[in-house]
C-alpha positions in Angstrom: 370.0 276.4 -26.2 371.3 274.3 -23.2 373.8 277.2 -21.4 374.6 274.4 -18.5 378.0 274.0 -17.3 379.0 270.7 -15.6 382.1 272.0 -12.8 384.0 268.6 -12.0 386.4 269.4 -9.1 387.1 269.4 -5.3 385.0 270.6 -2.8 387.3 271.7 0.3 387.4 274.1 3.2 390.3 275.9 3.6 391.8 277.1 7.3 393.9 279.7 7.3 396.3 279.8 10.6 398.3 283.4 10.8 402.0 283.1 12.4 402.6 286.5 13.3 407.0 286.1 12.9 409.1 285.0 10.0 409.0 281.0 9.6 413.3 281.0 8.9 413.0 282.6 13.1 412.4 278.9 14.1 413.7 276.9 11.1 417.2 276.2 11.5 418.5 275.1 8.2 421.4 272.8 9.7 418.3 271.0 11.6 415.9 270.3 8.8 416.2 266.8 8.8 414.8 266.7 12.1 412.1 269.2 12.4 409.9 269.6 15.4 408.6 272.9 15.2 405.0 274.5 16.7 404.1 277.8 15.6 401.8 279.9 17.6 399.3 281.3 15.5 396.9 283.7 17.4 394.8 284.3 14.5 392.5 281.8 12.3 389.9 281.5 9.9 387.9 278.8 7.9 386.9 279.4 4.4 384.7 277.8 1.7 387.0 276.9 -1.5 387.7 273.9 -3.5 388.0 274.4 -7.3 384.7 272.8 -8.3 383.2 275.3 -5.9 384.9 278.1 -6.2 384.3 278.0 -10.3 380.3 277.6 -9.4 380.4 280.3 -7.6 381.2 283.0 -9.9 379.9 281.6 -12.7 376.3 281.8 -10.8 377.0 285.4 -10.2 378.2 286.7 -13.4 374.7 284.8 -14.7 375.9 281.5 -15.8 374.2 277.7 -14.9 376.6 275.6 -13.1 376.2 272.6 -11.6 378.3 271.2 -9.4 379.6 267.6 -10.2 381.5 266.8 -6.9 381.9 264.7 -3.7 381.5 265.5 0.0 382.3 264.1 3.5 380.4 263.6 6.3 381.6 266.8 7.5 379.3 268.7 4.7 376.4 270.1 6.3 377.7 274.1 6.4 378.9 273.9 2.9 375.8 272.4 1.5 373.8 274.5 3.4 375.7 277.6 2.2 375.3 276.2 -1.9 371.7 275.7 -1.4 371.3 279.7 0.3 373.5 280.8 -2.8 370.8 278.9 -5.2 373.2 275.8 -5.8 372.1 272.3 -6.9 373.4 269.9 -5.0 372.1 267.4 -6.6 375.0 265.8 -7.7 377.8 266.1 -5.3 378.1 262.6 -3.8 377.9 261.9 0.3 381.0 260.3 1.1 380.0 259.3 5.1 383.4 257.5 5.7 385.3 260.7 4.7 386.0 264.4 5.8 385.5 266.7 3.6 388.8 267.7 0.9 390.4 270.0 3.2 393.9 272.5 3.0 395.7 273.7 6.2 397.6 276.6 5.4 400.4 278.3 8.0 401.4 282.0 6.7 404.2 284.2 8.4 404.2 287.8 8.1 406.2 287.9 4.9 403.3 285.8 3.2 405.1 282.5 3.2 403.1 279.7 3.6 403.6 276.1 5.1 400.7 273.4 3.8 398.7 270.4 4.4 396.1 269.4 2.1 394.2 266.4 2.8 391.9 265.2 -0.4 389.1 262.9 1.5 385.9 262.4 0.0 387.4 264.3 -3.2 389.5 260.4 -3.8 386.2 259.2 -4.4 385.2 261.6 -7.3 385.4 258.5 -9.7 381.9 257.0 -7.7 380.2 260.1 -9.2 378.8 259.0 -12.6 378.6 262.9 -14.3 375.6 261.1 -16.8 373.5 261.3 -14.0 373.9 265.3 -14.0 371.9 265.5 -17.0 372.9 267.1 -20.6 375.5 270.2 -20.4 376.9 272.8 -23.1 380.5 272.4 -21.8 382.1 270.8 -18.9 385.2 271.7 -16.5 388.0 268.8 -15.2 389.6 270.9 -12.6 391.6 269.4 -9.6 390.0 266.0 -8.2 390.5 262.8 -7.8 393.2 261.1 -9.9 390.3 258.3 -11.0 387.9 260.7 -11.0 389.7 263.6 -13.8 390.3 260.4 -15.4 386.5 258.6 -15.5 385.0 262.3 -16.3 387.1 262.7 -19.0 386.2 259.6 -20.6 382.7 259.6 -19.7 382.1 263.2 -21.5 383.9 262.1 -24.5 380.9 259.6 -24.6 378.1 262.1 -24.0 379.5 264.4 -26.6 379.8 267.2 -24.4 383.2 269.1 -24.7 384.7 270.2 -21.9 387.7 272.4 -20.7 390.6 270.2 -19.1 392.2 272.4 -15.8 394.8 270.1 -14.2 396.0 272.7 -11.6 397.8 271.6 -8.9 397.1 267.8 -9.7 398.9 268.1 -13.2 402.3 266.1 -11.4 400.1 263.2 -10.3 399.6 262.4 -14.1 402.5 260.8 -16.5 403.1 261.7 -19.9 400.9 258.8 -21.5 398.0 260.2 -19.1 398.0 263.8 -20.0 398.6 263.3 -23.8 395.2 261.5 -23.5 393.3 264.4 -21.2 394.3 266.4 -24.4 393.2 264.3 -27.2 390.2 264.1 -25.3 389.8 267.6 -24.0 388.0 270.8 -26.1 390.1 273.3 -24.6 392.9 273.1 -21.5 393.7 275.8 -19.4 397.0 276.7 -17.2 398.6 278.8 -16.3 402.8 279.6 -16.7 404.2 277.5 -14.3 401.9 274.5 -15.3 402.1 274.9 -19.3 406.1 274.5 -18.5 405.6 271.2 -16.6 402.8 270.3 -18.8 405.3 270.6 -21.8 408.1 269.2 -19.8 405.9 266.0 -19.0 404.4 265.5 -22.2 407.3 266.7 -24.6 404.9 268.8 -26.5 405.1 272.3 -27.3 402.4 275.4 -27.1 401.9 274.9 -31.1 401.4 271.1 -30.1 399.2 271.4 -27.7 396.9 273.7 -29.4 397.0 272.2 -32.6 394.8 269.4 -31.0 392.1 271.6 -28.8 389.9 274.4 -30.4 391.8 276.4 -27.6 395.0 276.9 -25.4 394.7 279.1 -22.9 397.7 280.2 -20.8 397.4 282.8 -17.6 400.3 284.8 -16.6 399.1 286.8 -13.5 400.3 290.7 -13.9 401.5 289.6 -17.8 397.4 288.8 -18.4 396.7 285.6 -20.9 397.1 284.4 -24.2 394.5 282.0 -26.0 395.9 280.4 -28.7 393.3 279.0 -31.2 393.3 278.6 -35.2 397.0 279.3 -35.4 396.4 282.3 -33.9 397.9 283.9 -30.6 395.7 286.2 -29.0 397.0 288.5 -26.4 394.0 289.2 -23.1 395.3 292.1 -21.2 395.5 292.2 -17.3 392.9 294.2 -15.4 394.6 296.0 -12.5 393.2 295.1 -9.4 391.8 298.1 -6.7 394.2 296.1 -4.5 395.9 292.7 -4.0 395.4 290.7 -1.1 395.0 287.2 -1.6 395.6 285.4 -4.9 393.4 282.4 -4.0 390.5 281.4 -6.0 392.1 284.0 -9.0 392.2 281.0 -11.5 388.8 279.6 -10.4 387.4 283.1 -11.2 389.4 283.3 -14.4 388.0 280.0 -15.0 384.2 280.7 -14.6 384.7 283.4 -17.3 386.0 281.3 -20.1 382.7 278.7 -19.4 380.7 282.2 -19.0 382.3 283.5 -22.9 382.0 279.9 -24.2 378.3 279.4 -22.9 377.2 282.5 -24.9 379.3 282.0 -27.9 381.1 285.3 -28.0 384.4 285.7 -29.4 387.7 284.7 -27.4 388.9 288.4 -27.2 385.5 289.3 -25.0 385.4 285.9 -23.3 389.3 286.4 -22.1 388.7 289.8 -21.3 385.6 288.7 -19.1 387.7 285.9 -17.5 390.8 288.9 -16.9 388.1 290.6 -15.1 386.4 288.4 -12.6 390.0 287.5 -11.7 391.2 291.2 -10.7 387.9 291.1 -8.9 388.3 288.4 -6.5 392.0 289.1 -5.9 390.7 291.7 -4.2 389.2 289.8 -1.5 390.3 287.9 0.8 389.1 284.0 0.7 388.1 282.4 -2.3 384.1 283.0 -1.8 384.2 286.5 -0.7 383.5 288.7 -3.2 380.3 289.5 -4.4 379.0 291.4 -7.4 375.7 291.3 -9.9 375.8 290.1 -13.7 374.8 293.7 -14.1 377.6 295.4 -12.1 380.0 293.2 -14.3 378.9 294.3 -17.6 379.6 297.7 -16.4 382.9 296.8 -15.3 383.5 295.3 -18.2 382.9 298.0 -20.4 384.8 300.5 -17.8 388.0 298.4 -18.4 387.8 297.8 -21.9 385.3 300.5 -23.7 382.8 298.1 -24.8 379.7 296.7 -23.5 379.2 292.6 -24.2 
């Protein structure tokens, strides 16, 4: 059986600038409305991330086949590079040599607040990727791209009859209500986690039962609270795995992510293929960077069956 996963989503480099004070030292709220502010930041560092790849890159460790479906800038050659050393295809993320690479700026102060600039580049051409060309697939993911592209995807895997999960993430407020009531319709499953199942039901004027009366699943993440899938007319509650530490919550839902394709993929049940997904997400918020943690499929069953008292 074809165990491929198509991962539709941006491909960005994150760099992480470290203001070693308290942003409210320099922000004077009476003088907002005219801000002209440079904070020194002594400390920097550049990291691979980008949904699409942040996805591909657990699922490849915890044994799954991903291929990523995804665009690039001219600006691509180290993160190509580093897919092909990880045993990657990239085949099918589109050269965009008019672009830079999707990129996030982040400024944090020492009490972890963080001031952002996220410029999307090649990802705004993610519709010029035709995702027929990346071959036949057991499942698909629409996480954060291109407004066109989420849109193209979605329609185009309707037509190849492969189902897919829809993620909408951070680009869920781009979308209107007639938009995201389609993505639905046309999705398998959706994924989000509590802050974007309130907007999505805000936006759409649906509710949980709603929502998941039209997928085979629902699934909802609530950090520290752990998930709930809901599927059949049934709620089903995935405990949290507690984490060795916390240090950087990035890439968390990516890695949460890859486990839901992973459990899907093999057909297992949604109690295993949650827990699984609980798991990878405890692992990586461990680590700092989205791409920094490593671990075997191996070493993850016997995680697995350490947190839960079963082996999958």
């Amino acid at each position: 059986m074809n165990q491929t996963s198509l991962i539709c989503g941006s491909i960005a480099i994150d760099t992480i600038l470290q203001f070693p004070g308290r942003f409210d030292s320099l922000l004077l709220a009476d003088q907002l409305h005219k801000v002209n502010v440079s904070f020194l930041a002594p400390t920097m560092r550049t990291e691979f991330g980008g949904c699409a790849g942040n996805i591909a890159y657990n699922l490849m460790m915890v044994g799954g086949d991903p291929r990523i479906v995804g665009v690039m800038g001219q600006d691509h050659g180290a993160y190509t590079e580093r897919l092909r050393k990880l045993g990657l295809s990239t085949d099918n993320i589109l050269i965009k040599q008019e672009a830079y690479n999707a990129q996030c700026f982040v400024t944090a102060d020492e009490d972890n607040n963080q001031i952002n600039a996220f410029h999307p580049g090649a990802m705004s051409y993610a519709h010029e990727n035709d995702i027929a060309k990346a071959g036949p697939a057991r499942i698909a993911i629409i996480s954060p791209d291109g407004h066109l592209g989420m849109q193209k995807h979605a329609a185009d895997l309707v037509k190849l009859e492969i189902p897919f999960i829809f993620d909408p993430g951070q680009q869920l407020p781009m979308f209107n209500a007639d938009e995201l009531i389609d993505f639905i319709n046309q999705a398998t499953y959706v994924t989000a986690n509590d802050y974007e199942i309130e907007l999505l039901m805000s936006r759409t004027g649906l509710t949980i039962p709603d929502i998941a009366s039209r997928l085979e699943a629902l699934i909802v993440t609530r950090g520290e609270q752990g998930s709930e899938i809901y599927t059949k007319g049934e709620r089903i509650v995935i405990p949290a795995v507690q984490a060795e530490q916390v240090l950087d919550p990035t890439g968390c839902g990516d890695a949460y992510r890859a486990g839901l394709l992973y459990g899907i993929t093999q057909g297992w049940k949604w109690e295993t293929t949650g827990r699984l997904a609980s798991l990878l997400g405890a692992i990586k918020i461990a680590h700092k960077g989205a791409q920094n943690h490593k671990f075997t499929p191996a070493e993850i069953a016997d995680r697995f069956e350490a947190a839960f008292g079963y082996r999958y």
